[in-house]
N, C-alpha and C positions, 0 to 999 in steps of 0.2 A: 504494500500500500504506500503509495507518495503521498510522503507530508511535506504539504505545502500551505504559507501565510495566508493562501489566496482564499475568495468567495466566491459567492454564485455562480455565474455561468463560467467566469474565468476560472474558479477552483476547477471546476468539472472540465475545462481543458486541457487543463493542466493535468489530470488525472489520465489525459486521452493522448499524451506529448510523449511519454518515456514508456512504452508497453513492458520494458521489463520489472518496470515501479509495479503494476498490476498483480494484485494479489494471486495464489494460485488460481482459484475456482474462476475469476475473474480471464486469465491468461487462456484457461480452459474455454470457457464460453467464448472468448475470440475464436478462438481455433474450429469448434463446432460450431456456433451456430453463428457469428461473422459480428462483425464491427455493432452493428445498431443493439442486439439486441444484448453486449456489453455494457453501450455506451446508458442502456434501461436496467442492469443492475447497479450500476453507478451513480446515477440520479436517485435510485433506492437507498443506496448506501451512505449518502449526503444527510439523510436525515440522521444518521446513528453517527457517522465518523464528523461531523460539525455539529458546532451550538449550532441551538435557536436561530439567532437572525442570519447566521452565515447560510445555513440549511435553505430558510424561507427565504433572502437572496436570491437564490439560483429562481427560485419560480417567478421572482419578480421580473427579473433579469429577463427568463426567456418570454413571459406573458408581455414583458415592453416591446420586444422581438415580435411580438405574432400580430399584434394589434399597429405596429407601423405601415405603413405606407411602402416600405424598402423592398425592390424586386426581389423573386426568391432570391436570384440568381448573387444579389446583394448579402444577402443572410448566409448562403452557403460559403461566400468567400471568407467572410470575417471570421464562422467557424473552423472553416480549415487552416487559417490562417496560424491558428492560435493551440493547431493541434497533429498529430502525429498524423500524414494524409491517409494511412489506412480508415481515418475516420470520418474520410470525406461522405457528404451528404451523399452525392451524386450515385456513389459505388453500391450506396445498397439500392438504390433505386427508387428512392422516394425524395420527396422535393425538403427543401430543408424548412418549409414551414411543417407538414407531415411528422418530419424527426424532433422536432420543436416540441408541437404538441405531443406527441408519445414520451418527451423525456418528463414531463412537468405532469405526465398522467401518473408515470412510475413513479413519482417522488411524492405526488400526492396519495397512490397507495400505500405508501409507503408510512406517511403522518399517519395513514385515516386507522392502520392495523395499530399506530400504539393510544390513538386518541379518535377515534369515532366522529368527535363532533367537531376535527380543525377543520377551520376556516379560514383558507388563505388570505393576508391582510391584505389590501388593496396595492396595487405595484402605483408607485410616485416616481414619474423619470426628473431627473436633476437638467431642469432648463432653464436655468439662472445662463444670462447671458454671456456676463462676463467668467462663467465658466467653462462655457463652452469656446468664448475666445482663448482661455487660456491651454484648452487642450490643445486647439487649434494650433497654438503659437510654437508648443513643444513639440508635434510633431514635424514641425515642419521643419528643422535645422537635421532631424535624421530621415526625413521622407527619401529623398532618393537613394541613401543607402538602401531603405527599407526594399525600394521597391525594385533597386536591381538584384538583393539579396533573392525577392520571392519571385521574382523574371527570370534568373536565370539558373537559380537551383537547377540540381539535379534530384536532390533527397534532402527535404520533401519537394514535390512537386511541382513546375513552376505557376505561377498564382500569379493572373496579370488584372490588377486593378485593386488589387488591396489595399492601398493605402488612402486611394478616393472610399473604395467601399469602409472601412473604417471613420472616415472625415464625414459621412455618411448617418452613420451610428451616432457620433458626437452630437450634431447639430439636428438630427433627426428627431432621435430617440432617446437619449439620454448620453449627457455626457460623463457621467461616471462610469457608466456598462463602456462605452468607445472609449477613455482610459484606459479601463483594466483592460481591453479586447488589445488593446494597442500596444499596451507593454508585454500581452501573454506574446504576439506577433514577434518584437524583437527579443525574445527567448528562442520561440522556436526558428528563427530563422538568425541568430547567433551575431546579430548585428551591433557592432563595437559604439559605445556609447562612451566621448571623456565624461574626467569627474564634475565638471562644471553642469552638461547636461545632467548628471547622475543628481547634481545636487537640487537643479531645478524641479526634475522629476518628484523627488522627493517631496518638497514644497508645498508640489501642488497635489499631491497626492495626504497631506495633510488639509486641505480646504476640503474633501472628502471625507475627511474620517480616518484614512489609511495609514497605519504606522510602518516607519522607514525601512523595516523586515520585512512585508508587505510589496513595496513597490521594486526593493532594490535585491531582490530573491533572484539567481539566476541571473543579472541581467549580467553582456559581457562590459562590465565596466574598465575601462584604460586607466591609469592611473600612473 
C-alpha cells in the first residue's frame, strides 16, 4: 500500500502511479480482472486507509468532475496524466465520465456498509478568483517542461494537451482539485522543478489548506 500526504482524487492517483506500491490482492485484481475494476477496490479502500474529510474529498473531487462542462476527452487527460497509463480511461473502454461515476459508487458502498445513513456532504469547488490566478501563475514558469515531458515520453505514454486540459480544471472547476491534479502530473512525469518554484508551490498550496509534506512529496526538486 502507498503512503502518500495526498487527498481525494489526487491521493487515488497516486495510488494508481507506482503499481508495485499496490497491495497484494490489489496487484492480483490488476492482473485478473484489469485496471478499472482495481482502480473500484481502491476508491473502496479510501474510506478505511484515510480520515474522514481526506476519504469524502475524493467524492467531492470527482462529483466537481462529472457535473463540469469539461469534454470527456478533457477529464480522461488530466486522469492519466496524474497516473500510471495502464490506468488510462480509454483502455478499458469506457468514457472517463463512466469511470468517474463507478469510482464514487465504490467508495460510497463502501461508507454506506460501515454507516447506512452517510450522506455525502455537498462538493464546494474553490472559485475564488485570485486563486485560480495564482494556480495559473505557477504553472506557467514549468508549462513547457511539462508539456514536452508528456509529448514526448515514451513511458508513460505520450499525453498531448495536458497542461491546457489541467489550466482547464483550475479555472473551470475548481482550483484546488487542478493544483493537486497538476502537481500529481509533475511526479508522474518526473519534471525538475528549482527551489525557488519548490518554495512558491508551497505557498500557495498553504492558501489551500495543504501542508508542505503534502505539496512537496515526490516532487523532483533541484537544489
Amino acid at each position: 500500500m502507498r503512503v502518500t500526504p495526498d487527498v481525494g482524487l489526487s491521493w487515488l492517483a497516486a495510488q494508481c502511479d507506482e503499481m508495485e506500491s499496490l497491495p497484494v490482492e490489489e496487484l492480483d485484481c490488476l492482473v485478473e480482472q484489469g485496471a478499472f475494476a482495481t482502480v473500484l477496490r481502491i476508491a473502496a479502500r479510501s474510506v478505511t486507509d484515510l480520515d474522514r474529510p481526506a476519504s469524502v474529498r475524493l467524492g467531492q473531487d470527482v462529483r466537481l468532475l462529472l457535473r463540469s462542462s469539461l469534454p470527456d476527452e478533457t477529464l480522461r487527460t488530466v486522469w492519466t496524466g496524474a497516473t500510471d497509463p495502464v490506468f488510462d480511461t480509454a483502455k478499458s473502454g469506457r468514457t472517463a465520465r463512466v469511470w468517474l461515476r463507478e469510482v464514487e459508487a465504490a467508495r460510497l458502498a463502501a461508507e454506506r456498509r460501515a454507516d447506512p445513513a452517510f450522506v455525502p456532504p455537498p462538493a464546494v469547488p474553490e472559485t475564488d478568483g485570485e486563486l485560480r490566478r495564482l494556480v495559473l501563475q505557477v504553472i506557467r514558469p514549468v508549462a513547457d517542461d511539462l508539456t514536452k515531458a508528456a509529448e514526448t515520453s515514451v513511458y508513460p505514454l505520450p499525453l498531448p494537451g495536458l497542461v491546457t486540459a489541467l489550466e482547464q480544471v483550475v479555472v473551470q472547476v475548481c482550483a484546488d482539485l487542478g493544483y493537486r491534479l497538476f502537481l500529481r502530473a509533475l511526479r508522474t512525469y518526473h519534471v525538475p522543478v528549482d527551489a525557488g518554484t519548490c518554495d512558491r508551490f508551497v505557498a500557495l498550496g498553504e492558501r489551500f489548506g495543504h501542508p508542505a509534506s503534502m505539496v512537496t512529496f515526490e516532487l523532483n526538486v533541484q537544489r
